[in-house]
C-alpha positions in Angstrom: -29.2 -16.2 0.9 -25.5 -16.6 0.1 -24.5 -18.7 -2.6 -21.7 -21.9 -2.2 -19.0 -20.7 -4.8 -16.7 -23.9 -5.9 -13.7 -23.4 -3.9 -15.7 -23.2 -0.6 -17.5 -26.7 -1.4 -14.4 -28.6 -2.2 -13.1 -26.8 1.1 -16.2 -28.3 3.1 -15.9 -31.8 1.0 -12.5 -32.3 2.1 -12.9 -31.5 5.4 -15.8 -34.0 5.7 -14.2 -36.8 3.6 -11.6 -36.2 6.9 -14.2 -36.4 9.7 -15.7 -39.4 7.7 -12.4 -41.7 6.9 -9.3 -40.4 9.4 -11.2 -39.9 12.4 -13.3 -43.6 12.4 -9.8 -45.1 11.8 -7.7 -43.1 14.4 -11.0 -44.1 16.7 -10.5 -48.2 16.0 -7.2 -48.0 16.6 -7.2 -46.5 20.0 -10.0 -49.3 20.8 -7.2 -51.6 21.3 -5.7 -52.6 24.9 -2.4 -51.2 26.1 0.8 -53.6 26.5 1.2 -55.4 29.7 4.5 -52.7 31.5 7.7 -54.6 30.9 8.7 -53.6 34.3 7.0 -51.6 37.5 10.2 -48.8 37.9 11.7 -51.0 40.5 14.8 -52.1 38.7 15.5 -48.4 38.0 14.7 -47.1 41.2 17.3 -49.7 42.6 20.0 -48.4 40.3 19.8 -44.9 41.3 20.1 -46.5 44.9 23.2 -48.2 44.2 24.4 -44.9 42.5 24.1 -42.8 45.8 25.4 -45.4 47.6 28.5 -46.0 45.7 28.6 -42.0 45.6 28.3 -41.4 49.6 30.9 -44.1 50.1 33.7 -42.4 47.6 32.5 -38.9 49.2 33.1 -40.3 53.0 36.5 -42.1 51.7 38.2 -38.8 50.7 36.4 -36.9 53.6 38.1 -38.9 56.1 
């Protein structure tokens, strides 16, 4: 059987002090519920409507 030299143990000890404090607290935080949307994409899908609109009328102004 292999034995645990002291660089490999603080190795392991740090990465378990990380599973045991980060990942708990990166867990409780993601618990929490996500913002109400401050808008549904309409207003922004209406702008780009009045973009091509405004754009086909200049383009049939100098066609004609």
């Amino acid at each position: 059987m292999a034995v645990i030299n002291a660089s490999s143990f603080g190795v392991v000890a740090i990465v378990l002090l990380f599973f045991a404090v980060v990942l708990p607290m990166a867990h409780a935080t993601g618990l929490a519920p996500a913002p109400a949307p401050t808008s549904d994409g309409t207003a922004i899908d209406q702008g780009v409507a009045y973009v091509l609109m405004v754009l086909a009328l200049v383009l049939t102004y100098l066609i004609h």
